[in-house]
C-alpha positions as CSV (number, residue, x, y, z in Angstrom):
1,X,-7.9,-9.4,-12.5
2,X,-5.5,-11.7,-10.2
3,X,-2.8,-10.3,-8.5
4,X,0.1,-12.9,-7.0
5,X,2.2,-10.5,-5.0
6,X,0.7,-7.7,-3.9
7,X,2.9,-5.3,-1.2
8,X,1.8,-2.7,1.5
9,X,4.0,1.0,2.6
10,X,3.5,2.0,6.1
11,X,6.8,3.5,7.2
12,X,4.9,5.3,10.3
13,X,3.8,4.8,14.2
14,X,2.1,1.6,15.7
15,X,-0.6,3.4,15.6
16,X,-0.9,4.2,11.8
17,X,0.0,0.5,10.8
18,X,-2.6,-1.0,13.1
19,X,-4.9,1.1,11.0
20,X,-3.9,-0.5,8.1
21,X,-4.8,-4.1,9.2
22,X,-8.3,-4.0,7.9
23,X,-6.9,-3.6,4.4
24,X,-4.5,-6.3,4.8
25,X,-8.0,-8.7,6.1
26,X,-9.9,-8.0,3.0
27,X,-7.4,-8.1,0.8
28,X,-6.6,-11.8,2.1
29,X,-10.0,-12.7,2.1
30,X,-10.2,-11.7,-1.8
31,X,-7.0,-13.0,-2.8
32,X,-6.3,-16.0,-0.3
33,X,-3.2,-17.3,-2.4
34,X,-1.7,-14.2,-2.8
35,X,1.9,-13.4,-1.3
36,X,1.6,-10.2,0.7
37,X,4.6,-8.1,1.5
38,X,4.7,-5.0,4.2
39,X,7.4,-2.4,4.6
40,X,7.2,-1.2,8.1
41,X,9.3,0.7,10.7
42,X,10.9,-1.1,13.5
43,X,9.0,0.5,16.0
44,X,5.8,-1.1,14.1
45,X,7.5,-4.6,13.4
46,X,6.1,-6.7,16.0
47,X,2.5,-5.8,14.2
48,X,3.3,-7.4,10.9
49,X,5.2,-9.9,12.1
50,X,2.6,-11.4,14.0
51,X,-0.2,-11.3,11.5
52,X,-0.4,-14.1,9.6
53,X,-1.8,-12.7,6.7
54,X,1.4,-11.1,6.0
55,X,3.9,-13.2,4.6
56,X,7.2,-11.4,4.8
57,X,7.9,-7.9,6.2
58,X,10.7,-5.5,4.7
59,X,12.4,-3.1,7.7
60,X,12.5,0.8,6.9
61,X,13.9,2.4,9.4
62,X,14.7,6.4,8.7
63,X,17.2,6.7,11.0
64,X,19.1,3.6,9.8
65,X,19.0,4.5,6.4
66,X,20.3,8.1,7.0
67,X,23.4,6.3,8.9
68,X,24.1,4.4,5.4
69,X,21.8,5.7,3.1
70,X,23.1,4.0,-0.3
71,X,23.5,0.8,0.8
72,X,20.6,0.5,2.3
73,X,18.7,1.9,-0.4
74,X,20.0,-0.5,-2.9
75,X,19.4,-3.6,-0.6
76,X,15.6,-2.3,-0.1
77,X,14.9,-2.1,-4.1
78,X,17.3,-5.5,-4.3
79,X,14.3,-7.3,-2.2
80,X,11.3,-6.1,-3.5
81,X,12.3,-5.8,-7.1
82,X,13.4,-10.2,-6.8
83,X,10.0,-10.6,-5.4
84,X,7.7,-9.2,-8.7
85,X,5.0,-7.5,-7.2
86,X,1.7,-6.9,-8.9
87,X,0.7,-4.3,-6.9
88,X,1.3,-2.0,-4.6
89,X,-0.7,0.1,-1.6
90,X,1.4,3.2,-0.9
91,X,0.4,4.9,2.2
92,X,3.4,7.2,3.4
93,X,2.2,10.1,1.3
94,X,6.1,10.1,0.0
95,X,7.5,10.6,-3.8
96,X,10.4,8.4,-2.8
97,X,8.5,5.6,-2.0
98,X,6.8,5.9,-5.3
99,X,10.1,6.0,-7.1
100,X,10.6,3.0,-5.1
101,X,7.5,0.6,-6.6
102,X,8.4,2.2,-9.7
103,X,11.7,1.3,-10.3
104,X,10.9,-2.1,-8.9
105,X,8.7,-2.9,-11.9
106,X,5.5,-2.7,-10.1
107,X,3.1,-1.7,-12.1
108,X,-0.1,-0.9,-10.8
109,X,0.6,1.3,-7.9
110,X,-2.1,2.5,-5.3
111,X,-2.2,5.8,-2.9
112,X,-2.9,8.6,-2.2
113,X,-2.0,12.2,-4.0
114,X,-1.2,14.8,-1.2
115,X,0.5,17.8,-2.5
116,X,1.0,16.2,-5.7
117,X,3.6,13.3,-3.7
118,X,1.6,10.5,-5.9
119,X,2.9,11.6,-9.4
120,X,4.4,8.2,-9.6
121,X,1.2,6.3,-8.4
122,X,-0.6,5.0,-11.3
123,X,-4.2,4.4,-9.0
124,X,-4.6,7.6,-6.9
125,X,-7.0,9.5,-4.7
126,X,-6.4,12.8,-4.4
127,X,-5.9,14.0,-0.7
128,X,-5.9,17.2,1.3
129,X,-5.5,15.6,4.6
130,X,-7.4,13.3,7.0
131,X,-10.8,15.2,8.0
132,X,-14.6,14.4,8.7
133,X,-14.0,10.7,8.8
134,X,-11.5,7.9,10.2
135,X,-7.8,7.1,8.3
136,X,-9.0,3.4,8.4
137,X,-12.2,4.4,6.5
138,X,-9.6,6.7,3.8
139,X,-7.1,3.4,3.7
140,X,-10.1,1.4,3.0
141,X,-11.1,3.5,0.1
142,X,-7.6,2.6,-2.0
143,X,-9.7,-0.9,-2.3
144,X,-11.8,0.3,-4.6
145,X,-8.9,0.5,-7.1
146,X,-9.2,-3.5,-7.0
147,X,-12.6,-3.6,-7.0
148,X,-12.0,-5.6,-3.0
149,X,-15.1,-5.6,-1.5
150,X,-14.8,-4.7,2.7
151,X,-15.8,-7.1,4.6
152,X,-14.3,-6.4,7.6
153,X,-13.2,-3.2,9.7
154,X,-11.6,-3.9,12.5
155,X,-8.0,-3.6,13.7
156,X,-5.6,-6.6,14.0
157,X,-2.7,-7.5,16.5
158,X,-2.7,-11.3,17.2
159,X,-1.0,-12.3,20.4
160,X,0.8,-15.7,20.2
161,X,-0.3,-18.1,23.3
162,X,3.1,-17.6,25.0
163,X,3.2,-14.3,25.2
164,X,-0.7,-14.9,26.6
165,X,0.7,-17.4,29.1
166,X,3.7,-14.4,29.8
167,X,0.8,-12.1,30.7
168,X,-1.2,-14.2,33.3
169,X,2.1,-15.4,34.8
170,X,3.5,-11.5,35.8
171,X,0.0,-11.1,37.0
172,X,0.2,-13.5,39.2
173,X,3.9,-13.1,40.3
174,X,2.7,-9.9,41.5
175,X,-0.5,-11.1,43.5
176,X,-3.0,-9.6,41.8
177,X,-6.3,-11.6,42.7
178,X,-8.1,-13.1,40.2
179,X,-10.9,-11.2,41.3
180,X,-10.2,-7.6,40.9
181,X,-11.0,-5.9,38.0
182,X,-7.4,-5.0,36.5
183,X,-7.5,-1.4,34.9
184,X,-4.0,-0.6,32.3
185,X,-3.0,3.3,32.8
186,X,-0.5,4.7,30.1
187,X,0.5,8.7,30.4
188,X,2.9,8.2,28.0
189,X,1.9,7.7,23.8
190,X,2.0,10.4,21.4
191,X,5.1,9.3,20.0
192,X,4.8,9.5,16.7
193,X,5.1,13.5,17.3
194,X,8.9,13.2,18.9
195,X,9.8,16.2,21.2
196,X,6.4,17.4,21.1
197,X,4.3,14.2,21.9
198,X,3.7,16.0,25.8
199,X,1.1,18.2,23.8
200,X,-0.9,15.0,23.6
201,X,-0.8,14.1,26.9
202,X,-2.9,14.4,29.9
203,X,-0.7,16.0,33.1
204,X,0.7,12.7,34.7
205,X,-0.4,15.1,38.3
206,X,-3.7,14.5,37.2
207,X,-3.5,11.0,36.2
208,X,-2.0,10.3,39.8
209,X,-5.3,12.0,40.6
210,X,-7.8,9.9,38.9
211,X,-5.8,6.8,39.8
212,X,-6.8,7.8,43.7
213,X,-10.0,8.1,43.3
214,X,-10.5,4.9,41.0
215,X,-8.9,2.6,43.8
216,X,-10.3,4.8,46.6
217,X,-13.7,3.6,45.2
218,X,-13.0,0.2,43.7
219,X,-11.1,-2.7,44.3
220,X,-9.1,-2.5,41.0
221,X,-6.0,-3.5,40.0
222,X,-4.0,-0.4,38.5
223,X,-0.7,-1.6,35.4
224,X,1.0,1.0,35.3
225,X,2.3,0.6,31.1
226,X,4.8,2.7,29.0
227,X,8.4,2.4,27.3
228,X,11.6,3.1,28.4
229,X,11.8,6.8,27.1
230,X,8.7,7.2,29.1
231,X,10.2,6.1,32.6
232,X,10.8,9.7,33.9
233,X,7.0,10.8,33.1
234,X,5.5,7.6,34.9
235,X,8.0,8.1,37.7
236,X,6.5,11.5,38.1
237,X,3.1,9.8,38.0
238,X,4.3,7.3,40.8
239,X,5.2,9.8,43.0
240,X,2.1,11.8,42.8
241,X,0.0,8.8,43.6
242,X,-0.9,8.0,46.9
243,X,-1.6,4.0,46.2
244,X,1.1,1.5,45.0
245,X,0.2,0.2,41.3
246,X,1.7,-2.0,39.5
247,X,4.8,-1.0,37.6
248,X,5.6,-2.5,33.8
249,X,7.1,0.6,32.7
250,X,10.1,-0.2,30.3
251,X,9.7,-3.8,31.0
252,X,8.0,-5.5,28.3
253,X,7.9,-5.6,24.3
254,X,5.2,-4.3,22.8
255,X,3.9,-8.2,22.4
256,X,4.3,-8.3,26.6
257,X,2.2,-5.3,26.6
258,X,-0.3,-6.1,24.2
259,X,-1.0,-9.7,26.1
260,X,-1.1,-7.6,29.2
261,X,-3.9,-5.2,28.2
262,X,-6.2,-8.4,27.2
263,X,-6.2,-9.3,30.7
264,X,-7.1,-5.5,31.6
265,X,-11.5,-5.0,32.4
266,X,-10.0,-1.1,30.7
267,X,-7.3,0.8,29.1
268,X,-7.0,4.6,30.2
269,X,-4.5,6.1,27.8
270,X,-3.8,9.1,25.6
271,X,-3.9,9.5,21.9
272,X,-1.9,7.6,20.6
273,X,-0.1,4.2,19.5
274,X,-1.0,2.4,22.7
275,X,-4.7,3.5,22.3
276,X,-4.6,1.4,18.9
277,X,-3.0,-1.3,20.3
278,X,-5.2,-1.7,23.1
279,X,-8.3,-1.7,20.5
280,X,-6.8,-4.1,18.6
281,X,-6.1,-6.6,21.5
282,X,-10.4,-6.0,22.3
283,X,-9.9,-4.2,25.5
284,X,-12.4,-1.5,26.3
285,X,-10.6,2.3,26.1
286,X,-11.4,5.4,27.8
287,X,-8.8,7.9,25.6
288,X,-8.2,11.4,26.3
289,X,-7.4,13.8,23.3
290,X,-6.9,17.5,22.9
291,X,-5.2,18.6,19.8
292,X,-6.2,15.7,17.6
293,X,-9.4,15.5,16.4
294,X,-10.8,11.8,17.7
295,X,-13.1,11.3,14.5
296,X,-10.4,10.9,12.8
297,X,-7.9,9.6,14.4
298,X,-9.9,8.1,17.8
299,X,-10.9,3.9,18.5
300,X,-11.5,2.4,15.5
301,X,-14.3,0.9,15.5
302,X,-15.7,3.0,18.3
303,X,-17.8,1.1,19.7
304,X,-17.1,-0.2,23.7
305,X,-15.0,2.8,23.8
306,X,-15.7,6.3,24.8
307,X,-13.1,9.4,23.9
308,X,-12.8,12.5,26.1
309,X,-12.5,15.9,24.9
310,X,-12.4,19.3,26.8
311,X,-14.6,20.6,24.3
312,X,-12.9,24.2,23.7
313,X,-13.8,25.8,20.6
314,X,-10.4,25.8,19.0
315,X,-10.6,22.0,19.1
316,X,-9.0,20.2,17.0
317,X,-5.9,22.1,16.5
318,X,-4.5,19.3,14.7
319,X,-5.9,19.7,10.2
320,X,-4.3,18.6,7.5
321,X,-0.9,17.3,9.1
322,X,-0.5,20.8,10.6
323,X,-0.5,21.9,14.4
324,X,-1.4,24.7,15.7
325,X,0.8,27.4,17.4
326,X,0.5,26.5,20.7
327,X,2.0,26.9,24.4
328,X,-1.0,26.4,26.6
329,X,-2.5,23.2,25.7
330,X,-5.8,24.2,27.5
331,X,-7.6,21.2,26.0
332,X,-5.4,18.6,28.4
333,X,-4.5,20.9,31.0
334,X,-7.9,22.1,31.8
335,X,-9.6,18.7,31.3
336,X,-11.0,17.8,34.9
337,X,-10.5,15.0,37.0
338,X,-13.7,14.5,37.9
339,X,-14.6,14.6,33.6
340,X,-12.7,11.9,33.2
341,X,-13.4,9.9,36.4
342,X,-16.9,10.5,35.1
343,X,-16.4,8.2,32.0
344,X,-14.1,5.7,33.9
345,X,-16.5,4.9,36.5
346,X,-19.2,3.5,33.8
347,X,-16.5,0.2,33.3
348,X,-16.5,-0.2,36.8
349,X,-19.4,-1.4,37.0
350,X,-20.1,-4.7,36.6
């Protein structure tokens, strides 16, 4: 069957979109004439926008449409229900965006069924939660429901050549020499869990740590990466470190940053968005994660990537969209300079 106009629901983090890339590559490569629309966050915006294998992108943003809720509501369905789409891949797990494709006359509609959410999805998989296996490999399942082969798995961000021409010139406005390895460090990420996202991250004391030994022993290059609402944390960081690094903290869109990171040799981050991003961009990762299980929700595809866990036995806390009550955090705080270091120091090497 040939589908014209076929649309894509992914209300959620960077993170979480990125994932869905791989979907949006094979469905273009099995329907190359099709018109493919994406609702996406704001946060996630510059993701769609640059792929080209999206042709327009619809803004949800929650917030927003709390502040003026009918009116919003009614200009959403307005735009999708004028475009006549086929089909539809659902993957916020919500009722609402079911009504949604419903009402707007789409009538094959493809998702998932968690908690019985997917009574308006006509195509459904039924769902418990993300366990034993990565999201991208669960959003790559809903193909089947076209019959779309995968050929393809990995993420996509596509950096424009300006904003890769941005990235070497603030490299070299700050005198980095061309020949020193350039490493990316971001405490931050996690945000996707709002007043909670510290419980995915490493102590910015022990970053500040790791960061003195890895110049101490190399000749890198240390960017020091993260938004706005995460200038306090890397301003703890900073003062914790006994070597300058390199500050873009707050300073760049998430474009700047992603053209940044491809002219990193690594990426030392948290779980999180920026993990994906860096992925996507085809920069080598070291990750930290405690909560989370990295399985699941670790670099995708893992390979040139290594994720560190503490290894406790109440690891992952994190099943079926749940956390765990918890006020240590063990798994980060515990987790060892030296353990990390450990991993870091095989990308040193040349």
């Amino acid at each position: 069957m040939s589908f014209r106009k076929i649309l894509l629901i992914n209300p959620y983090g960077i993170g979480d979109v990125l994932f869905t890339t791989p979907v949006v590559g094979n469905l273009r490569k099995s329907y190359p004439q099709a018109f493919i629309g994406y609702i996406a966050n704001r946060r996630a915006l510059p993701v769609v926008e640059s792929n080209p294998k999206i042709n327009h992108v619809y803004v949800y943003e929650r917030d927003e449409f709390k502040d003026d809720f009918v009116r919003r509501w009614v200009s959403l369905f307005q735009d999708i229900r004028r475009q006549k789409f086929d089909v539809v891949f659902d993957f916020s797990l919500n009722a609402s965006f079911g009504f949604l494709s419903m009402i707007c006359g789409i009538s094959k509609r493809i998702g998932y069924d968690y908690r019985g959410r997917g009574w308006l999805l006509t195509d459904k998989i039924r769902l418990e939660g993300y366990e034993a296996k990565h999201v991208v490999e669960y959003y790559l399942d809903l193909l089947t429901k076209l019959d779309v082969p995968v050929q393809d798995r990995s993420l996509e961000f596509l950096i424009d050549q300006q904003h890769q021409q941005w990235a070497k010139d603030w490299i070299k406005t700050k005198g980095i020499s061309s020949n020193q390895p350039i490493i990316a460090l971001i405490p931050g990420g996690g945000a996707s869990w709002g007043k909670d996202a510290s419980q995915k991250r490493w102590p910015a004391g022990q970053y500040a740590l790791l960061v003195d030994k890895i110049i101490a022993k190399s000749n890198s290059a240390v960017i020091l990466m993260g938004d706005q609402k995460e200038q306090l944390l890397c301003q703890e960081f900073a003062r914790r470190c006994s070597y300058p690094v390199f500050d873009a903290v707050g300073g760049t869109t998430l474009l700047q940053m992603a053209a940044l990171l491809q002219q990193c040799r690594l990426a030392i981050v948290n779980d999180g968005g920026p993990l994906h991003v860096a992925v996507a961009c085809g920069v080598k990762t070291v990750s930290i994660f405690g909560p989370v299980d990295p399985v699941v929700y670790g670099p995708y595809p893992s390979s040139g990537h290594i994720f560190i866990q503490k290894g406790l036995p109440c690891q992952p806390c994190y099943r079926q969209f749940r956390r765990a009550a918890c006020n240590h955090i063990s798994c980060l705080r515990d987790l060892s300079v030296d353990e990390v270091y450990d991993k870091v120091e095989r990308f040193l090497v040349d």
